[in-house]
N, C-alpha and C positions, 0 to 999 in steps of 0.2 A: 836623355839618352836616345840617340837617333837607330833605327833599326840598322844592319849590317844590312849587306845586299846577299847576304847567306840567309839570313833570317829570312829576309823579302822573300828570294827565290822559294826556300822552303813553303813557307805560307801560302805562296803560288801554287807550288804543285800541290801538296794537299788540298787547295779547293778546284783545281782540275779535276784531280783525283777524286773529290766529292762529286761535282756534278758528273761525272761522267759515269760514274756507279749510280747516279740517280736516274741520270737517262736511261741507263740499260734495266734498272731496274724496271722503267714507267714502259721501256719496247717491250720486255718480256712480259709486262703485266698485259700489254694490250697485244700481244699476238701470242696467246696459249697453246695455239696450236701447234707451235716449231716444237718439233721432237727435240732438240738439241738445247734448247735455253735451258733446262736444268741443272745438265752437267758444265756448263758455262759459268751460271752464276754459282754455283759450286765451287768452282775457279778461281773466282774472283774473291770472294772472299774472305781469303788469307792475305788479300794485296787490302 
């Protein structure tokens, strides 16, 4: 069964989507100070 290029794409953007909530995660771990990273990763999420 060869994957579709639906499938591919899909599996793409979810692991975009993963690392990119991991980086935000690892900036807001290391910069506590920003008044705003709370309500941000609050935001995010539900994505």
């Amino acid at each position: 069964m060869k994957p579709s290029s639906a499938s591919r794409a899909w599996r793409t953007l979810v692991t975009v989507l993963f690392w990119a909530y991991a980086l935000l995660n690892t900036y807001f771990a290391f910069h506590p100070l920003l008044g705003h990273a709370p309500q941000i990763a609050i935001l995010l999420v539900p994505l």
